[in-house]
DRENFITI-581395 format. One record per residue (C-alpha): residue in one letter; chain; x, y, z. Coordinates in nm, 2 decimals. Layout:
BEGIN
+---------+--------+--------+--------+--------+
: residuo : cadena :     px :     py :     pz :
+---------+--------+--------+--------+--------+
:       A :      A :      X :      Y :      Z :
...
+---------+--------+--------+--------+--------+
//
This chain:
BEGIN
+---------+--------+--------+--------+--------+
: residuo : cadena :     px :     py :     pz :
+---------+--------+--------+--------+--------+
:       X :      A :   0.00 :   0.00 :   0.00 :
:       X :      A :   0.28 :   0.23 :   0.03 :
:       X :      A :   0.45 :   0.17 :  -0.27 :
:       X :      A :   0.14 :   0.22 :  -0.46 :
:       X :      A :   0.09 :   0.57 :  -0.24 :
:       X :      A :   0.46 :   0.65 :  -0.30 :
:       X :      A :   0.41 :   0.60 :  -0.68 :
:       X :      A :   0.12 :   0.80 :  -0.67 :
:       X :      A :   0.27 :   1.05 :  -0.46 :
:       X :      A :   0.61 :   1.07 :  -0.76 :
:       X :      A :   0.36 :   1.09 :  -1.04 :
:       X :      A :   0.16 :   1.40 :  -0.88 :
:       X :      A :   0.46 :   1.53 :  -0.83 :
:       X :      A :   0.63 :   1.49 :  -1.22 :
:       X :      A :   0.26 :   1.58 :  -1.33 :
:       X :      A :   0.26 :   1.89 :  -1.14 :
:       X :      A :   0.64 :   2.02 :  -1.21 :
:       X :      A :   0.51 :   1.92 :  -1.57 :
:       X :      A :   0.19 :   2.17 :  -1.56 :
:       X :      A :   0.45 :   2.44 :  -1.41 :
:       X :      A :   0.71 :   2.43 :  -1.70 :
:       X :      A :   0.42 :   2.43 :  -1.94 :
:       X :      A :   0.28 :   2.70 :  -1.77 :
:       X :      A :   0.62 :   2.90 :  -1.79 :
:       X :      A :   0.68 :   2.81 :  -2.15 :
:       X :      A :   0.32 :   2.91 :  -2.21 :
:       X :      A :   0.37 :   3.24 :  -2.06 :
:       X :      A :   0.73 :   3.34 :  -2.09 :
:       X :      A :   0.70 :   3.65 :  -2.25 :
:       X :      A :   0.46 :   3.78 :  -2.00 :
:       X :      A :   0.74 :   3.65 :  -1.72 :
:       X :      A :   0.98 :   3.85 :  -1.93 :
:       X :      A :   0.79 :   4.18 :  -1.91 :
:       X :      A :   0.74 :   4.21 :  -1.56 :
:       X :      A :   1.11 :   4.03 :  -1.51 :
:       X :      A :   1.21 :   4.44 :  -1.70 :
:       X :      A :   0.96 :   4.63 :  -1.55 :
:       X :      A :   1.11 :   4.48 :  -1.21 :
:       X :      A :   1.44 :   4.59 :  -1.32 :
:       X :      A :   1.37 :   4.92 :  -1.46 :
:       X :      A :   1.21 :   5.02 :  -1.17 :
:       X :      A :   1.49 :   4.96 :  -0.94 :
:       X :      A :   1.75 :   5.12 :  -1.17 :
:       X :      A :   1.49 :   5.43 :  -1.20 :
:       X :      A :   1.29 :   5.62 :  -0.98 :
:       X :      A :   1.07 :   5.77 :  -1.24 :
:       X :      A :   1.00 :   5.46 :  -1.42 :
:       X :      A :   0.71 :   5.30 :  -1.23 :
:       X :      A :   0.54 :   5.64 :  -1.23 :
:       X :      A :   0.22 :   5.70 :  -1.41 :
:       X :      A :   0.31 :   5.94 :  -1.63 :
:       X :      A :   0.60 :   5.77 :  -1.74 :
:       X :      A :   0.35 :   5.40 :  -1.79 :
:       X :      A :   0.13 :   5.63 :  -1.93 :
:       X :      A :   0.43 :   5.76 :  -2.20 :
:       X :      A :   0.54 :   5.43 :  -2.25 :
:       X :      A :   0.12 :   5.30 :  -2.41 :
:       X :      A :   0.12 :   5.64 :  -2.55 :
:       X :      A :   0.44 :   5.57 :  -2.76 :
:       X :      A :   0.34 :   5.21 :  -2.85 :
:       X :      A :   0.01 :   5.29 :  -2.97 :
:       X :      A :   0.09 :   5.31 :  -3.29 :
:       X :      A :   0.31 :   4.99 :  -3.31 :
:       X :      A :   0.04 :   4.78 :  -3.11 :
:       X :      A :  -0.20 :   4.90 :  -3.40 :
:       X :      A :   0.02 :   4.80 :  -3.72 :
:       X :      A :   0.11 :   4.48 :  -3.50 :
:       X :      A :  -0.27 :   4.39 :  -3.47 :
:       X :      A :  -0.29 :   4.41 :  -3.85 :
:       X :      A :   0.06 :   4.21 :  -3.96 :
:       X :      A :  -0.10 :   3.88 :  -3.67 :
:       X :      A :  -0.35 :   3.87 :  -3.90 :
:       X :      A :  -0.11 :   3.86 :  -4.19 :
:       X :      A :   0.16 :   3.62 :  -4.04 :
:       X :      A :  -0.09 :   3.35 :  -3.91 :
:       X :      A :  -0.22 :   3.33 :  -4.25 :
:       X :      A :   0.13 :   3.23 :  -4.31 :
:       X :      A :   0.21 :   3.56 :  -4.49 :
:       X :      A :   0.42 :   3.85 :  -4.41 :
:       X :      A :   0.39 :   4.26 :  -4.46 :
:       X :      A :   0.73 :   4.48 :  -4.49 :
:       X :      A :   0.49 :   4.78 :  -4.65 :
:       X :      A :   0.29 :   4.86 :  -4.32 :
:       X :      A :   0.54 :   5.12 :  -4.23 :
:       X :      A :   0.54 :   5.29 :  -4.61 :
:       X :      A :   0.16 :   5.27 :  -4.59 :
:       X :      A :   0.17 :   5.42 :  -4.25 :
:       X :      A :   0.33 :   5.74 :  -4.45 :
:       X :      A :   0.13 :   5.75 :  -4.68 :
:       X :      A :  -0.22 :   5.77 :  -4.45 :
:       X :      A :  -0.02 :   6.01 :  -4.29 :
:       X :      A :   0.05 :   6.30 :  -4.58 :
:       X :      A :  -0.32 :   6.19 :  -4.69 :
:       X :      A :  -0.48 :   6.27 :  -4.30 :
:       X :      A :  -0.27 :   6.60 :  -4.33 :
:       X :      A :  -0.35 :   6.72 :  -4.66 :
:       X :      A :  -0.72 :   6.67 :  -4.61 :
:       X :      A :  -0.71 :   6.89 :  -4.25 :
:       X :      A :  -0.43 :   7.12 :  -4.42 :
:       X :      A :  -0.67 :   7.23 :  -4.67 :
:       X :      A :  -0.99 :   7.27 :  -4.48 :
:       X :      A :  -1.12 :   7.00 :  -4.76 :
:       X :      A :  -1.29 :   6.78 :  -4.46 :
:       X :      A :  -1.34 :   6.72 :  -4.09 :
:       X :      A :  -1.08 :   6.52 :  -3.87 :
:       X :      A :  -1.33 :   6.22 :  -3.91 :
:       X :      A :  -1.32 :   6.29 :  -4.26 :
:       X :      A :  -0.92 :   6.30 :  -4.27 :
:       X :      A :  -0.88 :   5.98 :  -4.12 :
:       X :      A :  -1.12 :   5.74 :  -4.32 :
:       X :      A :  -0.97 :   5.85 :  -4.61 :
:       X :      A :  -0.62 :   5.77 :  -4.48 :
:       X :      A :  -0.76 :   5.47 :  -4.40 :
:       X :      A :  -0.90 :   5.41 :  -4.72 :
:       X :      A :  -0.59 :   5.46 :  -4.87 :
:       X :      A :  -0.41 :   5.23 :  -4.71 :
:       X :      A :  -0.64 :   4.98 :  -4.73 :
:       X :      A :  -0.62 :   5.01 :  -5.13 :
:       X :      A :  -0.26 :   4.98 :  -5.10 :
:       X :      A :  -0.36 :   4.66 :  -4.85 :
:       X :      A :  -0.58 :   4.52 :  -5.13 :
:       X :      A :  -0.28 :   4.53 :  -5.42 :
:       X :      A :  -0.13 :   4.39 :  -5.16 :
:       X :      A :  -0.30 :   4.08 :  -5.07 :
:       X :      A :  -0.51 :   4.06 :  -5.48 :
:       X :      A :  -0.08 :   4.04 :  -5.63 :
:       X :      A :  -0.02 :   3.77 :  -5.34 :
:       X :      A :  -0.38 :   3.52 :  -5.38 :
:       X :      A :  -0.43 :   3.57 :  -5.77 :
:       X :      A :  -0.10 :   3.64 :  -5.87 :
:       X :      A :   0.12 :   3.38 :  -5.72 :
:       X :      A :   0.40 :   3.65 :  -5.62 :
:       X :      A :   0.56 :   3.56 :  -5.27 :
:       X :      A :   0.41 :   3.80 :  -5.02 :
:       X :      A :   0.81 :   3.87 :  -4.90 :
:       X :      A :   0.84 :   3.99 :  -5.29 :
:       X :      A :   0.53 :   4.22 :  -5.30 :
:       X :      A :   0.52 :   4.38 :  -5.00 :
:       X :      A :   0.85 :   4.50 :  -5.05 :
:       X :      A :   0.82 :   4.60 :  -5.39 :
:       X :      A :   0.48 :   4.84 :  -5.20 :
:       X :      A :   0.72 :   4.97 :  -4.93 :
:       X :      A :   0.93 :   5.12 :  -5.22 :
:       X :      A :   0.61 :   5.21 :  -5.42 :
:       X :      A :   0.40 :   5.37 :  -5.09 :
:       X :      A :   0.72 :   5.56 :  -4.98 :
:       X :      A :   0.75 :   5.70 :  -5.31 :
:       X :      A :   0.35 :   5.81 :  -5.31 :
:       X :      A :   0.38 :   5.99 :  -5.02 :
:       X :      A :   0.68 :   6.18 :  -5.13 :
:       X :      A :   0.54 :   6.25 :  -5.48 :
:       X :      A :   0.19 :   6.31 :  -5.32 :
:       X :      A :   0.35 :   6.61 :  -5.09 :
:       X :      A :   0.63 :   6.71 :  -5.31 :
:       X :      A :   0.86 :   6.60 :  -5.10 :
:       X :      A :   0.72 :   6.89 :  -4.85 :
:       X :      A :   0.64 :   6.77 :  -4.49 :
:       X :      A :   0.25 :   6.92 :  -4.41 :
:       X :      A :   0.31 :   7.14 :  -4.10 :
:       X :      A :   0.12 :   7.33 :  -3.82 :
:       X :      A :  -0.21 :   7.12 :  -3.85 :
:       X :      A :  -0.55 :   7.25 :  -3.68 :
:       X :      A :  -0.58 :   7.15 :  -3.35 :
:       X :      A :  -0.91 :   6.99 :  -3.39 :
:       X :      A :  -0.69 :   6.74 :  -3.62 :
:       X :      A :  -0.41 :   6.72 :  -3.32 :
:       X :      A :  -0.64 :   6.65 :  -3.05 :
:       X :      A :  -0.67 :   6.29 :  -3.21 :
:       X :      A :  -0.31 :   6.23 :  -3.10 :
:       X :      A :  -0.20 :   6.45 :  -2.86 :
:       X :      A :  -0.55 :   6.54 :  -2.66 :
:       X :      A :  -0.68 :   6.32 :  -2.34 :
:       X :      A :  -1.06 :   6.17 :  -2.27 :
:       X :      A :  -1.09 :   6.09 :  -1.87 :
:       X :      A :  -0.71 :   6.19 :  -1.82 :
:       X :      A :  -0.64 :   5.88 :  -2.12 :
:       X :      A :  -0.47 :   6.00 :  -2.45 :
:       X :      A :  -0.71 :   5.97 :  -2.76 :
:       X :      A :  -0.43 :   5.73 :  -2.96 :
:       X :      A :  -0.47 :   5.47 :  -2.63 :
:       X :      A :  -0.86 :   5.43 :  -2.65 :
:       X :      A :  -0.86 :   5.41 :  -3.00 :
:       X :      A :  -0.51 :   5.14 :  -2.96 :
:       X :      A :  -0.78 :   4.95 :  -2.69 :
:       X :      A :  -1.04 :   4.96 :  -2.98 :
:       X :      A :  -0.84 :   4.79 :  -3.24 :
:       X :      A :  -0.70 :   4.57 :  -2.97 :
:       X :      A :  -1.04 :   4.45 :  -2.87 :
:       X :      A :  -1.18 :   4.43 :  -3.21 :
:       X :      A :  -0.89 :   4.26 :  -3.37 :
:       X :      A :  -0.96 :   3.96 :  -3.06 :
:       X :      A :  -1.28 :   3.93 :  -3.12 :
:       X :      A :  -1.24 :   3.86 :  -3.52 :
:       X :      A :  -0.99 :   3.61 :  -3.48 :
:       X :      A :  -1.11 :   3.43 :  -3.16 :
:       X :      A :  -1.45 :   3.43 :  -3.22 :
:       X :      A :  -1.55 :   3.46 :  -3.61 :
:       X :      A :  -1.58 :   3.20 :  -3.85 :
:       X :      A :  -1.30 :   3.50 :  -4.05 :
:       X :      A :  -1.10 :   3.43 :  -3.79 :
:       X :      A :  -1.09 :   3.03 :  -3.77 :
:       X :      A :  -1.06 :   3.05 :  -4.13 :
:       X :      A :  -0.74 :   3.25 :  -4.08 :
:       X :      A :  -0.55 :   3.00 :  -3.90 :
:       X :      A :  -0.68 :   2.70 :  -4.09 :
:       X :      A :  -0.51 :   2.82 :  -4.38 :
:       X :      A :  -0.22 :   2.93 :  -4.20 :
:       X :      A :  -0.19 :   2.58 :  -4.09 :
:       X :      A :  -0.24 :   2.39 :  -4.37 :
:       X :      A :  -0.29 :   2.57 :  -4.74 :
:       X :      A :  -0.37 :   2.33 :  -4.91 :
:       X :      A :  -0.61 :   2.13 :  -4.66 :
:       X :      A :  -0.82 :   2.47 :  -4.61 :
:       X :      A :  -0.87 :   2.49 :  -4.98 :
:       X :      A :  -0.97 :   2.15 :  -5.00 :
:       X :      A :  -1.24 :   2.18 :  -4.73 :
:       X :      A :  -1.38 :   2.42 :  -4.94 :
:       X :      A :  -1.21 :   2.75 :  -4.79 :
:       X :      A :  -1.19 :   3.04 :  -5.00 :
:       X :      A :  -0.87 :   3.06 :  -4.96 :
:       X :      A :  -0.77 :   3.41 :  -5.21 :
:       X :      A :  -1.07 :   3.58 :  -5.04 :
:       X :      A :  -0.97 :   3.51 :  -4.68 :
:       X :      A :  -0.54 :   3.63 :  -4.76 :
:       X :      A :  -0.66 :   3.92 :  -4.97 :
:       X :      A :  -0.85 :   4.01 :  -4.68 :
:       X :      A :  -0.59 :   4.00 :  -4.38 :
:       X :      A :  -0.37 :   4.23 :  -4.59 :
:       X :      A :  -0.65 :   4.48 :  -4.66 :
:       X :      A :  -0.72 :   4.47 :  -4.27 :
:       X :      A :  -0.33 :   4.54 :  -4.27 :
:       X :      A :  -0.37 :   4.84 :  -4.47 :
:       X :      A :  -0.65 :   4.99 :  -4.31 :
:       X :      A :  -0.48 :   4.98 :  -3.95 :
:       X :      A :  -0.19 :   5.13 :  -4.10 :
:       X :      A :  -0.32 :   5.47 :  -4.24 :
:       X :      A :  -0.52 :   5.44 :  -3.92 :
:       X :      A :  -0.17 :   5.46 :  -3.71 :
:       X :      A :  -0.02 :   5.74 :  -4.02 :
:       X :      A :  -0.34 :   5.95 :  -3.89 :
:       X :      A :  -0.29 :   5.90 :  -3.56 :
:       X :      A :   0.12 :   5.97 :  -3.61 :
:       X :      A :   0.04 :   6.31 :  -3.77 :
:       X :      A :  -0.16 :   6.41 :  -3.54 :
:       X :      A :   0.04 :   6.32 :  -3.25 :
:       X :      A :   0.43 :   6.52 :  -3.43 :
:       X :      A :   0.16 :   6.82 :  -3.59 :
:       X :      A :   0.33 :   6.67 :  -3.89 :
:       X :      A :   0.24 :   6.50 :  -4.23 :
:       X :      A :   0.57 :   6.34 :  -4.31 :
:       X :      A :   0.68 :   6.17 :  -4.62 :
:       X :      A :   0.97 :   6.00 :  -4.43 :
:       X :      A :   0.72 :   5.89 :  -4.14 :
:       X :      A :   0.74 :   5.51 :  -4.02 :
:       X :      A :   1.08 :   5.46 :  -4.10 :
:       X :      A :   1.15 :   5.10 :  -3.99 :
:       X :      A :   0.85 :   5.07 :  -3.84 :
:       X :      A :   0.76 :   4.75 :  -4.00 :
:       X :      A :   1.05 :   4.56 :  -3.84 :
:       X :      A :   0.92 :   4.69 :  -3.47 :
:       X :      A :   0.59 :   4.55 :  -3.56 :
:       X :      A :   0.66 :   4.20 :  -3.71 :
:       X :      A :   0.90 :   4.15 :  -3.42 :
:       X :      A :   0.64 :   4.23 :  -3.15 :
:       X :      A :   0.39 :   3.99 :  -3.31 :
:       X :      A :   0.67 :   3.71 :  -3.33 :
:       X :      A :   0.81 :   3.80 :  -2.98 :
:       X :      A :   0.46 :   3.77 :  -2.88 :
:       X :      A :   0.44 :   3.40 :  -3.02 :
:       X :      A :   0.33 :   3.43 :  -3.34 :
:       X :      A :   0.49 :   3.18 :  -3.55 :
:       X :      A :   0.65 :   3.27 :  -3.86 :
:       X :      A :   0.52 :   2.95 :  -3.96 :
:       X :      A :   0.18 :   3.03 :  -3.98 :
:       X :      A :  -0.14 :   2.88 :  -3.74 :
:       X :      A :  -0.02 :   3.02 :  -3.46 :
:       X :      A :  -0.07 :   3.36 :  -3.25 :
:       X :      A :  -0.29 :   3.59 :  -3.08 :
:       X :      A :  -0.35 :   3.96 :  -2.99 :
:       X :      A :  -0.28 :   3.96 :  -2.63 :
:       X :      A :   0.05 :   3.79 :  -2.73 :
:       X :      A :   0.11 :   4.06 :  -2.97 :
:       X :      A :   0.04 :   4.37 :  -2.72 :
:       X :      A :   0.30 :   4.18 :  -2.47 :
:       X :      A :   0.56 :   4.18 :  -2.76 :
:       X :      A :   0.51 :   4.56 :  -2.85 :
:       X :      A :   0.48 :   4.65 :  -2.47 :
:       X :      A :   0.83 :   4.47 :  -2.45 :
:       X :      A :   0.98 :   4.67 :  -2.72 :
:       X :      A :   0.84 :   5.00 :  -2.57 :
:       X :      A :   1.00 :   4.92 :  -2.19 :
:       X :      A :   1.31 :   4.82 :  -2.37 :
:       X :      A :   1.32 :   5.21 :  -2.54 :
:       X :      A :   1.14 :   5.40 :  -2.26 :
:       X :      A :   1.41 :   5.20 :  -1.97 :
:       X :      A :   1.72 :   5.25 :  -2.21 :
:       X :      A :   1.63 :   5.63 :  -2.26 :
:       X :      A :   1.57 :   5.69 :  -1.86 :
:       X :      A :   1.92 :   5.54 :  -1.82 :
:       X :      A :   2.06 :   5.75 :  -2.05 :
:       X :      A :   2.23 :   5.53 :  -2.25 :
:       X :      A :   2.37 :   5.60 :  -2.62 :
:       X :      A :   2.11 :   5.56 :  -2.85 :
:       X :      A :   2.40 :   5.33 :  -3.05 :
:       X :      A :   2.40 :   5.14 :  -2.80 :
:       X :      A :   2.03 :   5.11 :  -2.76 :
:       X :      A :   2.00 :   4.99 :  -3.12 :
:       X :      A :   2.19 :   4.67 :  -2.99 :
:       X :      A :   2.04 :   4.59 :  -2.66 :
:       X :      A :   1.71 :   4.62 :  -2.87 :
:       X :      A :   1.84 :   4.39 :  -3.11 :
:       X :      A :   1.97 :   4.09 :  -2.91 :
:       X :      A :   1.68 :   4.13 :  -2.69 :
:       X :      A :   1.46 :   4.10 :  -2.97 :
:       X :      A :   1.71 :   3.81 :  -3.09 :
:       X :      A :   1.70 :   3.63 :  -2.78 :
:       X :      A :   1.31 :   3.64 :  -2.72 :
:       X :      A :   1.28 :   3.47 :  -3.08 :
:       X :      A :   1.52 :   3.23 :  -3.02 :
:       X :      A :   1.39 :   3.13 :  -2.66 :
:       X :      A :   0.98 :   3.09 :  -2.85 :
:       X :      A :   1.22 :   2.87 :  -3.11 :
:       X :      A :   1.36 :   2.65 :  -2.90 :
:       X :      A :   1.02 :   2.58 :  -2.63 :
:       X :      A :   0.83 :   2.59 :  -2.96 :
:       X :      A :   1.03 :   2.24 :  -3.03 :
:       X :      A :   1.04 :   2.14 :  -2.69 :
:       X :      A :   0.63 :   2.17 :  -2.61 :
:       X :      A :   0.65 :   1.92 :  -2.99 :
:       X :      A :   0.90 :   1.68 :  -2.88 :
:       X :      A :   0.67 :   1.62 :  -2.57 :
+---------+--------+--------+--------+--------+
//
């Protein structure tokens, strides 16, 4: 009777350490986050202050909302290098519009939305009917966009916007900046499609498995068309929002932005592979990102220097998903 109680006793025991690394694998990114927050707040006093948490959502808004759009894109098995082009381009459009006294805010933004969900649409119709490898054609449109929104302002930046455009990025609503509740918006939204819509379930099916999707019947064009017109849109959405928020319409805007936001969905789990990923995971990758700049920029260190902590930290996050990715299928 005691052996049989000792045995049961071991395999509660390997069954519960089991659950706990699982648990940790599933939720190391998350451990990671507060593992820096811990860590920037002892090594800065003004760190764990609200205004300073506050900053640091503030300055990922934009990248959690280009992020939300490229999870769509890389669970379908795709990927998007143009979001940060089109981000420009909804930018200079936003700014031209308010510029001119041509239309309202509202009316700025849905066509900067509009406009980079067309460029979302070439996009995603070049990668389903065409055949070209997403990789190709999205950077073939981050050359193509950045040159539209140069060519569409002359090469000018659009300056000292109304202020009933810049309250969309610099004003507050119950002591919250605007670009956070509209961040929370597409956050929530973007869940909901994928979690809980027959869109969304379609989305990872054919990021799974092509070919099997298409063979259940699956239209499988429609549904990769559609994740990078979704891409688009949420990209003029942020361009707006950046313009607003610098009082700028810049050609030159969202530099590199692209590479932020594919690493915070991938950081946040998303595999490159396709099938796999969610939003939450997504908003823990960019909020990683954004401690890592707000933490290195209270320290004072060299932004050189920055631009490799950022890099091997954004290295070694991929690398540690890799490697328990392979570990959680070997068991």
């Amino acid at each position: 009777m005691r052996t049989k109680n000792s045995n049961l006793a071991g395999n509660l025991s390997l069954s519960s350490s089991g659950n706990l690394v699982q648990s940790i694998y599933k939720n190391k990114m998350f451990i990671i986050l507060i593992v820096m927050i811990l860590g920037l707040s002892m090594a800065s006093e003004v760190f764990l202050t609200k205004e300073n948490l506050l900053n640091i959502i503030k300055q990922v808004s934009v990248n959690v909302i280009l992020a939300a759009g490229v999870t769509f894109v890389i669970i379908s098995r795709g990927i998007d290098l143009s979001v940060g082009a089109i981000l420009a381009v909804g930018g200079v459009v936003a700014a031209s519009i308010v510029k001119q006294d041509i239309g309202s805010t509202l009316t700025a933004v849905s066509l900067a939305v509009a406009a980079g969900g067309i460029l979302g649409y070439i996009n995603g119709f070049t990668i389903s009917r065409l055949g070209v490898a997403p990789f190709i054609i999205t950077l073939a449109m981050m050359t193509i966009a950045r040159g539209l929104a140069y060519v569409y302002v002359d090469g000018r930046p659009i300056v000292a916007l109304p202020k009933s455009f810049l309250f969309l990025g610099q004003g507050n609503f119950l002591s919250v900046p605007i670009s956070i509740w509209i961040m929370m918006i597409i956050i929530l939204l973007s869940h909901l499609i994928l979690r809980y819509t027959i869109f969304g379930r379609y989305v990872y099916y054919i990021g799974g498995n092509e070919e099997a999707a298409r063979v259940s019947g699956i239209n499988v064009k429609r549904i990769k068309t559609i994740v990078y017109v979704i891409s688009g849109l949420f990209a003029g959405l942020g361009g707006a929002i950046l313009a607003s928020r610098i009082n700028s319409g810049q050609p030159q805007a969202g530099m590199s932005y692209e590479l932020d936001a594919i690493a915070a969905v991938v950081i946040g789990g998303t595999s490159l592979n396709g099938g796999v990923g969610t939003i939450p995971g997504t908003i823990i990758g960019a909020l990683i990102i954004g401690v890592i700049n707000n933490g290195l920029n209270l320290l004072n260190v060299s932004p050189f220097y920055q631009m490799i902590a950022k890099g091997l930290v954004i290295a070694g996050a991929v690398i540690l998903d890799m490697r328990s990715n392979k570990s959680s299928k070997s068991v």
